[in-house]
Jmol script that loads the backbone (N, CA, C; Angstrom):
load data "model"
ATOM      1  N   UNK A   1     -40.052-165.780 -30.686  1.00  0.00           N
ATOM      2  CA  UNK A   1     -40.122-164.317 -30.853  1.00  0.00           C
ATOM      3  C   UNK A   1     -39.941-163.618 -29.497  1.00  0.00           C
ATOM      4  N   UNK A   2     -40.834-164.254 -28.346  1.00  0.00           N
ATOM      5  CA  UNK A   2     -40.050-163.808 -26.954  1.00  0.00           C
ATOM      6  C   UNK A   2     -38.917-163.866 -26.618  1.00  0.00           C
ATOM      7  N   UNK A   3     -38.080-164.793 -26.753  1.00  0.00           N
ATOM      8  CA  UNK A   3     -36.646-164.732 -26.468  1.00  0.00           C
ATOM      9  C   UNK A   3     -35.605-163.589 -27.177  1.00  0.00           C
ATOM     10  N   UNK A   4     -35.642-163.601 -28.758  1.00  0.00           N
ATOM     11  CA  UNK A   4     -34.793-162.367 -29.347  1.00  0.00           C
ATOM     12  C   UNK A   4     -35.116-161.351 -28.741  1.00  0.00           C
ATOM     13  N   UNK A   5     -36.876-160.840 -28.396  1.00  0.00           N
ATOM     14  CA  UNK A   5     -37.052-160.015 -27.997  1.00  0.00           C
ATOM     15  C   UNK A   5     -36.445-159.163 -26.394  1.00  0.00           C
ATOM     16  N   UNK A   6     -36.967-160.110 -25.818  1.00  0.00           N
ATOM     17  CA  UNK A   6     -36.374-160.027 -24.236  1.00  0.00           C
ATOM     18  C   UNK A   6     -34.717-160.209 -24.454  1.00  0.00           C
ATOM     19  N   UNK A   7     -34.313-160.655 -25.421  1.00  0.00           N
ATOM     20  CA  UNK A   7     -32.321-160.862 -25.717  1.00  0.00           C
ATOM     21  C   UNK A   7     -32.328-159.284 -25.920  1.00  0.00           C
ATOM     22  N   UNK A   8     -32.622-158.979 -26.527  1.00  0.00           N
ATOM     23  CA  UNK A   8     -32.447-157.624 -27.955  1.00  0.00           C
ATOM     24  C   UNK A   8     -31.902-156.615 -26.843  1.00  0.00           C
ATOM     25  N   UNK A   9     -32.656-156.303 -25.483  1.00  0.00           N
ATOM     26  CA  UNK A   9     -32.558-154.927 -24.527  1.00  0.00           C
ATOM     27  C   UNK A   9     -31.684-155.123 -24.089  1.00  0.00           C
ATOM     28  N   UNK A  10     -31.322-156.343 -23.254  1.00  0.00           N
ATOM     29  CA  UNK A  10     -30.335-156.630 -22.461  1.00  0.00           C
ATOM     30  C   UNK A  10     -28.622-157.287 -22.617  1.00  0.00           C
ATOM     31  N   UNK A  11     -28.965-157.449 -23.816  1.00  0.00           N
ATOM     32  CA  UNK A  11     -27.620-157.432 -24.780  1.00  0.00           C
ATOM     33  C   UNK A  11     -27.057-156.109 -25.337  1.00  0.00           C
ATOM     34  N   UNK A  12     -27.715-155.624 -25.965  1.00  0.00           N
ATOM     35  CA  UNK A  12     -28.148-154.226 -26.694  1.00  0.00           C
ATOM     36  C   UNK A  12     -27.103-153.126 -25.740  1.00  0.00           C
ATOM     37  N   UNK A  13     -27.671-153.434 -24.517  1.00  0.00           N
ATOM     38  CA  UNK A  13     -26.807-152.642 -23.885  1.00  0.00           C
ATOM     39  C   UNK A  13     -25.541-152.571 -23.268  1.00  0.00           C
ATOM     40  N   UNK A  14     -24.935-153.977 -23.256  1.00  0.00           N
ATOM     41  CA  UNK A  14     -23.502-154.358 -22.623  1.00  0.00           C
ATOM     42  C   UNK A  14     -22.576-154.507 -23.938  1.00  0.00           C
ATOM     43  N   UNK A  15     -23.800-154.720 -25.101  1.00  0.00           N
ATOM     44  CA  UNK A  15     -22.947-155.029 -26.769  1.00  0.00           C
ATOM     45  C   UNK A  15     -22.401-153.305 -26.599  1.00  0.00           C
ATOM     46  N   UNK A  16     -23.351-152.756 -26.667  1.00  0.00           N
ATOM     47  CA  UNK A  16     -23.141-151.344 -27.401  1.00  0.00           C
ATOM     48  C   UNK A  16     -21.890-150.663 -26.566  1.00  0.00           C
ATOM     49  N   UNK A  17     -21.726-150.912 -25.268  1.00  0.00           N
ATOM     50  CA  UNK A  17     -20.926-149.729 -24.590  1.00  0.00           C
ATOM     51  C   UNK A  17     -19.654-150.996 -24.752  1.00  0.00           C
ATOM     52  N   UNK A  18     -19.743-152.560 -24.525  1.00  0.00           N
ATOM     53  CA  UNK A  18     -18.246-152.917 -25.042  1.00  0.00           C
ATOM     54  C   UNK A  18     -17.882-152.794 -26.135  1.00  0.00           C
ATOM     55  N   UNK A  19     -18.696-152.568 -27.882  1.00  0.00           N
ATOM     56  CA  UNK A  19     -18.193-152.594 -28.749  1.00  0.00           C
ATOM     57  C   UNK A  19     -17.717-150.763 -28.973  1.00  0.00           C
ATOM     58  N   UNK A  20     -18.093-150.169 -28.165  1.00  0.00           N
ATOM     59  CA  UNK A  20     -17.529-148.455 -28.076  1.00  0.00           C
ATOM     60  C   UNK A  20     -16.080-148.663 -27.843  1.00  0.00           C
ATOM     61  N   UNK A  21     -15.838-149.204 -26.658  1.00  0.00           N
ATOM     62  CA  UNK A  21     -14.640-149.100 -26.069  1.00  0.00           C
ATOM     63  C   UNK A  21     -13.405-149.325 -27.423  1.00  0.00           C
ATOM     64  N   UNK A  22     -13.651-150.616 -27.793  1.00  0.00           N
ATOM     65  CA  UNK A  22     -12.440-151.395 -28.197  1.00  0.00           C
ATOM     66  C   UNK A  22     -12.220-150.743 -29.575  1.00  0.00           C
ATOM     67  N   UNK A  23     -13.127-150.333 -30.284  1.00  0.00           N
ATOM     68  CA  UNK A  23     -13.099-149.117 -32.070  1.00  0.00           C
ATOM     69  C   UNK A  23     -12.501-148.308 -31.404  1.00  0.00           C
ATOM     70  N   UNK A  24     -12.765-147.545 -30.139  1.00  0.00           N
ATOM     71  CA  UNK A  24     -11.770-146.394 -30.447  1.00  0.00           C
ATOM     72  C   UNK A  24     -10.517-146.524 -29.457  1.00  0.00           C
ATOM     73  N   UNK A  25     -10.246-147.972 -28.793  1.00  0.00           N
ATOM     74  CA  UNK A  25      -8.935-147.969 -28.234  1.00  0.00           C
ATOM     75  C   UNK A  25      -8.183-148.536 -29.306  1.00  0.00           C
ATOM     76  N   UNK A  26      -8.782-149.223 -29.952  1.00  0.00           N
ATOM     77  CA  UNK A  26      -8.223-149.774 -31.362  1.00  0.00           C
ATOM     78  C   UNK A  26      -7.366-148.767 -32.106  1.00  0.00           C
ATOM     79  N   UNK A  27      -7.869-147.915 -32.994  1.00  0.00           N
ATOM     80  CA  UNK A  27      -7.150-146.960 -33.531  1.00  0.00           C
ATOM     81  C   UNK A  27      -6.146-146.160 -32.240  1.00  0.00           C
ATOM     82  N   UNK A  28      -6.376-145.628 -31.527  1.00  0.00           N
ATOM     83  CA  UNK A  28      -5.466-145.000 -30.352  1.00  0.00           C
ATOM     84  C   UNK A  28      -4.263-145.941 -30.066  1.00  0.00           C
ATOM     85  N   UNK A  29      -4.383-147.364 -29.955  1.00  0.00           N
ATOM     86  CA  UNK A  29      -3.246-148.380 -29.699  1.00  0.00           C
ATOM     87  C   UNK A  29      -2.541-148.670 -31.078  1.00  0.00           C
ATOM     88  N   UNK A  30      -3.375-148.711 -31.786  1.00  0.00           N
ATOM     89  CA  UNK A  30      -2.298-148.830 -32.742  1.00  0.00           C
ATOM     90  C   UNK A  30      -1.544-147.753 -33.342  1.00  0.00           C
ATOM     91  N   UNK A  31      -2.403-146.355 -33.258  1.00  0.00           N
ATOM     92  CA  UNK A  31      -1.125-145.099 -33.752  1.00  0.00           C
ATOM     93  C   UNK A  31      -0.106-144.687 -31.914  1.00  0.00           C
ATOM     94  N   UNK A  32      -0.176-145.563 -31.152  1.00  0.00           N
ATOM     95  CA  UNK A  32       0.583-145.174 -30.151  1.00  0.00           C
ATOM     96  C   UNK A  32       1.931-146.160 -30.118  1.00  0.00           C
ATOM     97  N   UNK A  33       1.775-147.585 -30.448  1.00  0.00           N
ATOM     98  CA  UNK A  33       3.040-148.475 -30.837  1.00  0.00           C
ATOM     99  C   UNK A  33       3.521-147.907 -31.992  1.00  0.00           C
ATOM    100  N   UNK A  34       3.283-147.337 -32.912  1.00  0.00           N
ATOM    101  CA  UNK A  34       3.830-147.179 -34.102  1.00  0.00           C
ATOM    102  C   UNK A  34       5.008-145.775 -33.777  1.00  0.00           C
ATOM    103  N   UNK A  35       4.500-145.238 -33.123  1.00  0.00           N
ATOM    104  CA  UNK A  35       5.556-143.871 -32.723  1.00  0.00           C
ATOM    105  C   UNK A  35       6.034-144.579 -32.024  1.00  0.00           C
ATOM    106  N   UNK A  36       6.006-144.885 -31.093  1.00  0.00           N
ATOM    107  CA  UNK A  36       6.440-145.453 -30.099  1.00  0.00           C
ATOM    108  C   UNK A  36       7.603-146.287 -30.146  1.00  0.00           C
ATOM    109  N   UNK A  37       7.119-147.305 -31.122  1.00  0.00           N
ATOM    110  CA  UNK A  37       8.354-148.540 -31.636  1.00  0.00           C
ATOM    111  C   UNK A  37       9.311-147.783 -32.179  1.00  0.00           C
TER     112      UNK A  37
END
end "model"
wireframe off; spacefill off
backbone 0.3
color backbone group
């Protein structure tokens, strides 16, 4: 129960701001090849 716990903050926070990035470069890259091509 210590370990998830002490995991949970310090994951929590490098998960959250890399899984931001890539959802919304995701949609942006893909409607930018499509005009594009």
């Amino acid at each position: 129960m210590l370990i998830p716990a002490a995991d949970a903050p310090p994951p929590s926070a490098p998960t959250g701001k890399a899984e931001a990035p890539p959802p919304r470069s995701s949609p942006r890259s893909a409607t930018e090849p499509s005009p594009t091509g």
